[in-house]
Each structure stands twice: as C-alpha cells, then as structure tokens.
C-alpha positions in Angstrom: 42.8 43.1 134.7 45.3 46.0 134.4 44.4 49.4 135.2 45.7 52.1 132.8 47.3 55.3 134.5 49.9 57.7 133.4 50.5 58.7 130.2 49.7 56.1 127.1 50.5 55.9 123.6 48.6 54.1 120.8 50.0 50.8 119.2 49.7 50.1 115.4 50.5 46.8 114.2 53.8 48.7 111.6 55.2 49.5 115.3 56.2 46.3 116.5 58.9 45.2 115.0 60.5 48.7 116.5 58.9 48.3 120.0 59.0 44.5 120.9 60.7 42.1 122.2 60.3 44.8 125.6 57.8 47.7 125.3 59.2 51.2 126.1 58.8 51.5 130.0 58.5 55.3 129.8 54.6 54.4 128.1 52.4 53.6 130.8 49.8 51.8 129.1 48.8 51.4 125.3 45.3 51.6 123.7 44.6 49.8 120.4 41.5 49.7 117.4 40.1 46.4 118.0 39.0 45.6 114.7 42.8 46.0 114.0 43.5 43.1 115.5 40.4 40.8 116.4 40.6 39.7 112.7 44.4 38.5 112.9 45.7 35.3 114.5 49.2 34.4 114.0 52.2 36.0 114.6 50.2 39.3 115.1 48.1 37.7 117.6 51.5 36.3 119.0 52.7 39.9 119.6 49.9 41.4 120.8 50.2 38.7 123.8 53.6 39.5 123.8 52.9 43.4 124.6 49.4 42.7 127.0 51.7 40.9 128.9 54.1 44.3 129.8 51.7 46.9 130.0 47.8 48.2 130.6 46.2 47.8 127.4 42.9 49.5 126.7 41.0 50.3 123.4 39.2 52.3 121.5 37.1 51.1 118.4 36.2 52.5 115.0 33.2 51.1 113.7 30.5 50.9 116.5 28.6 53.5 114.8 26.7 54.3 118.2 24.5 56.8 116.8 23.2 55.3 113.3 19.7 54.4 112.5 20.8 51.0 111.2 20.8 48.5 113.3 23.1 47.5 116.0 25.7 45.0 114.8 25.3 42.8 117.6 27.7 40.0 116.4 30.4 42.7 116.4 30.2 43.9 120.2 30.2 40.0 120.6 33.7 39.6 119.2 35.2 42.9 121.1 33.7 41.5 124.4 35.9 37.7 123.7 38.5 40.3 122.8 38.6 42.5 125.8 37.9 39.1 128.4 40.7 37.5 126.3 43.3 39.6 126.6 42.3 40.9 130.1 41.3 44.6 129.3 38.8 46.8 131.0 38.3 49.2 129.3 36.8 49.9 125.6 36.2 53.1 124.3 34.4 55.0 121.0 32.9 57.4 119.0 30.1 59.9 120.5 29.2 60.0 115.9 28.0 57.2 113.8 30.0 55.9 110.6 27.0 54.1 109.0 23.8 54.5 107.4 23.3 51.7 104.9 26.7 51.0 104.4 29.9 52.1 106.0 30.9 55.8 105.2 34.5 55.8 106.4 34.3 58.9 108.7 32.7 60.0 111.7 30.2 61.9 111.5 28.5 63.9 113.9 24.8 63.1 116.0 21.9 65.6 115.3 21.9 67.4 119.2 18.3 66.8 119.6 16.4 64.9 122.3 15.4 62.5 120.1 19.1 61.7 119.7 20.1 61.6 123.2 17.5 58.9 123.6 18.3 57.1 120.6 21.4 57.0 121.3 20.9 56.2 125.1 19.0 53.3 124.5 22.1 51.7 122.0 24.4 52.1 124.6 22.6 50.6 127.0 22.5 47.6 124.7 26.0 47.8 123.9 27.2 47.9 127.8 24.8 44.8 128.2 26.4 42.7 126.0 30.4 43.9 126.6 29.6 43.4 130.4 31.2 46.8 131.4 30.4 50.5 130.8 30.9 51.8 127.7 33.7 55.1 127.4 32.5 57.2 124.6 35.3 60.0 123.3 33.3 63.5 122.3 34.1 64.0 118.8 35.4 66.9 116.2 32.8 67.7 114.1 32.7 70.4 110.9 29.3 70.6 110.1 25.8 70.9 112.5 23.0 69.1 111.4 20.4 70.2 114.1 21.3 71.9 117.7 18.1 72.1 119.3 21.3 71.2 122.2 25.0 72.9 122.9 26.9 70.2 122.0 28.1 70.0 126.0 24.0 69.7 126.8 23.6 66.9 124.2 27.1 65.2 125.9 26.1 65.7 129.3 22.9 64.0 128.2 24.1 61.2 126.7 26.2 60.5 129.6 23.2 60.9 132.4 20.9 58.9 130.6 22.7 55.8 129.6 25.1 55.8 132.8 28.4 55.4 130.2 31.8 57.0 131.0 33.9 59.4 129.1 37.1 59.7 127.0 37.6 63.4 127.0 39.7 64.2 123.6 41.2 67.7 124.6 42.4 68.2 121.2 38.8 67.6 119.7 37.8 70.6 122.4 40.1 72.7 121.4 39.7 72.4 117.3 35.7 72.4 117.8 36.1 75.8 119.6 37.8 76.8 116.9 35.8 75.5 114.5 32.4 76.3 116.3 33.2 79.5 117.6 32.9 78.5 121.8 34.9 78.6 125.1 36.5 75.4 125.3 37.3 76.1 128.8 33.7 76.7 129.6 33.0 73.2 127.8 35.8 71.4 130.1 34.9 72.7 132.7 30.9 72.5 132.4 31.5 68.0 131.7 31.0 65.7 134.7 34.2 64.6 136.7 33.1 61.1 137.8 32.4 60.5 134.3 36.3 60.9 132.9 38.5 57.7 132.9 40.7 58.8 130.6 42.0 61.4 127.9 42.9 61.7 124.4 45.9 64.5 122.9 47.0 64.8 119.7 47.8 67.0 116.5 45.7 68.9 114.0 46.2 70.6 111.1 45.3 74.4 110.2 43.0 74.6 107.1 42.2 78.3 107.8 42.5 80.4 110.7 39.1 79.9 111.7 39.3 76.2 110.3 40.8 73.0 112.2 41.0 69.7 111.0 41.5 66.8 113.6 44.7 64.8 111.8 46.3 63.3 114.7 49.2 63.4 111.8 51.4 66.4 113.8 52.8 67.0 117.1 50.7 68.5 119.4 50.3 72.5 120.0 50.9 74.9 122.9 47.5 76.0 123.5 46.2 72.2 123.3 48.6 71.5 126.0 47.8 74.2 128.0 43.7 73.0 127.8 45.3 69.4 128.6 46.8 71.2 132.4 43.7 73.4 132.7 41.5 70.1 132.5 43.4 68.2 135.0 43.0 71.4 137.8 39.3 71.0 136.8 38.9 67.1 137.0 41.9 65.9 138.5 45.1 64.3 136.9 43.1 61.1 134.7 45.5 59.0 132.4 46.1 60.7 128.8 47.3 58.7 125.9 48.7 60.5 122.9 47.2 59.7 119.4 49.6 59.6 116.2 47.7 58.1 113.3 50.1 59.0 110.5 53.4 60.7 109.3 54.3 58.6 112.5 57.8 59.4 113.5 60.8 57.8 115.6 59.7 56.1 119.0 61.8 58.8 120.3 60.2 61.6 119.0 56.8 60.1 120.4 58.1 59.3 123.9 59.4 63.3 124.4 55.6 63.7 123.8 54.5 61.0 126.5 57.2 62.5 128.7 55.3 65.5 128.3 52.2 64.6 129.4 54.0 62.5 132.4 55.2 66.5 133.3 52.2 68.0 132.9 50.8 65.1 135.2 53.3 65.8 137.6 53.5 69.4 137.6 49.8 69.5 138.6 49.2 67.0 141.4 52.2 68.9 143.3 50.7 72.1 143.0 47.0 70.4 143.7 48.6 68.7 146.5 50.1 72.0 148.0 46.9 73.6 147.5 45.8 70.8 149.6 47.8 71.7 152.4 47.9 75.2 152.6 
C-alpha cells in the first residue's frame, strides 16, 4: 500500500477525462468519496485503476453517519473495506457529525458535545475500525448551530479521539470558519489537539455570509488567514500531508495545481526553518 505525503488534491469522476492517461506529477496523492465510485464498474472502474496505479490514493467518505442513533449500516463499511483492500489504500477518512436519523438528511450535522456522545460515538467507531481492519481518520467538522456543549468542542474531539483510539484528519479551514462562526481562538484549538493523532490535513475555500458568518463551500480558492493557520499548524504538529478540497465552481487543473504548489511551499518553507531550529 501507498503512503500518502505532500500535498494532495481530490479527484471527481468529471476530472478524468482532463487528468488521465498520466496524472499531474506535481499532486502527490489523491483522496476520493468512496460511495462515488464503489457503485460503478466499467470504464469508471477502468480509470480509477488507471489513476491508483500513479499515485497514493486515500479517501474520505460521506455517508458513515458516525454519530446517528440509527443503526450502523454494517453492509456499507463492508463494501468500503473490499474497496480500500482492492485498490490497495490505507487510509479512509470521515465525518466527526452524522447525516442520518431515519433517513438520510443530505448534510452534516453536528454531535451533541456531551459525554453521552463521546461514548456513543466511541463505541461506533470501534465497530467501524473492526470491520475496515484499520483505524478509522475522522475530519472535525464546520458546524453552525450547538445543540448541547456540556464540552468545548476541542474537549469533546480530544475525547473521541482518546476513547476509541481513531486518528485525525485536521480540516484547517473548518478551524478557521468555526472560530469565526463560534467566536474562539483557533490557534488555541490547533494547538490544544494531539500530534500522534494527525495523519493528514484538509484546506479549502469558504464563503462570507456575514462578517461574523462563514459557510464551509469548498467552492473558492483558499484565503490568506486560512493559509497562515495551515503554516502555524505545521510548527505545532509537524509538516503532515494536506490535500486541497474543491467541490464545485471547479476551475482549470492549472489553477488547482498553483494551489497544491502552494501548500508544497508552505511544506517546504517550514521543515527548513524547523530543521534550522534543529540545529541551532
């Protein structure tokens, strides 16, 4: 299996015709939805083994629904684990929310931060990692609306994390509008989240509702102050591989690979200082 490192980008099945027959070399590794793709044979299957064959692949799902009451689709985590062993990828990542509650709601929506939840929660994961093999990576998400904080939401992610021994998919962007949004330091929440528990990192877009109001689009280029939290993270954890998310108004491969580029810089800029920090 293929590590992923570097800087990523995520694959939709309307980019192939663009990308293939040889995948952009200055992408490190790719990340798709598996539910995007588990249901297709074909010529779209016939791609997708085309592109796992350049590149790290890794992947990060949609409807899990880790945190609903209902119960666990077990049939589903099934098909993701022939899907990851199939295509040789480590790594599959998701939602810290839940998208169901008798029936599928079509958003994520955010976990009560209760005790009750951590455990609830906990116990699904555990489940989940049991079947897939491999530790689940669950991405903290934005959220616009509290239902109960008897937690901070970094006590109720910290949590989560210690209790069902899962990694992390920290989504700097989702830091950075939820401080916004929520009204907290969101360097104080980078820098308060476990290091061992980070395998990889999310940027992307958002659009402005209000001043005080974010909305998490992944539809625009990424802003100054979002990669500014993404350099300030990697001093605090170390330099972990960042893919960036474009879900829609998806422009020229070009204009997407100055964005990779930019994380690569980022990357780069920080191990040499790190490194001569090292050595002074």
């Amino acid at each position: 299996m293929k590590n992923i490192h570097g800087a990523g980008l995520g694959l939709r099945r309307e980019m192939l015709k663009s990308l293939l027959p040889t995948l952009p070399k200055e992408v490190d590794f790719w990340e798709v939805a598996p539910e995007n793709w588990i249901p297709f044979g074909g010529k779209f299957e016939e791609r997708f083994e085309q592109c796992v064959s350049q590149a790290p692949f890794s992947t990060h799902g949609l409807s899990l629904s880790i945190g609903s009451l209902d119960k666990l689709d077990v049939e589903f985590v099934k098909s993701v684990k022939t899907f990851l062993d199939k295509h040789n990828i480590t790594l599959y990542s998701e939602h810290l929310s839940y998208c169901s509650g008798n029936g599928h709601m079509y958003d994520l929506m955010p976990i009560p931060f209760t005790e009750g939840a951590v455990k609830h929660v906990s116990e699904r994961i555990k489940q989940v990692q049991d079947i897939l093999e491999r530790p689940l990576v669950l991405e903290n998400v934005s959220y616009y609306i509290s239902p109960s904080k008897e937690l901070t939401e970094l006590e109720f992610t910290n949590a989560v994390l210690n209790e069902s021994n899962c990694l992390m998919l920290l989504d700097v962007n989702n830091v950075y509008v939820n401080s916004i949004n929520h009204k907290y330091d969101p360097s104080a929440f980078i820098k308060g989240l476990p290091s061992e528990k980070i395998v990889y990192g999310h940027i992307a877009g958002h659009y402005n509702e209000a001043p005080d109001l974010k909305v998490d689009t992944h539809g625009t280029s990424v802003i100054e102050p979002v990669w500014a939290l993404l350099e300030e993270a990697y001093f605090t954890h170390g330099v972990f591989p960042t893919l960036l998310e474009r879900d829609f108004n998806i422009p020229d491969i070009k204009e997407l690979l100055e964005e990779v580029e930019q994380i690569k810089a980022i990357q780069r800029r920080v191990s040499s200082q790190m490194v001569s920090g090292a050595l002074a």
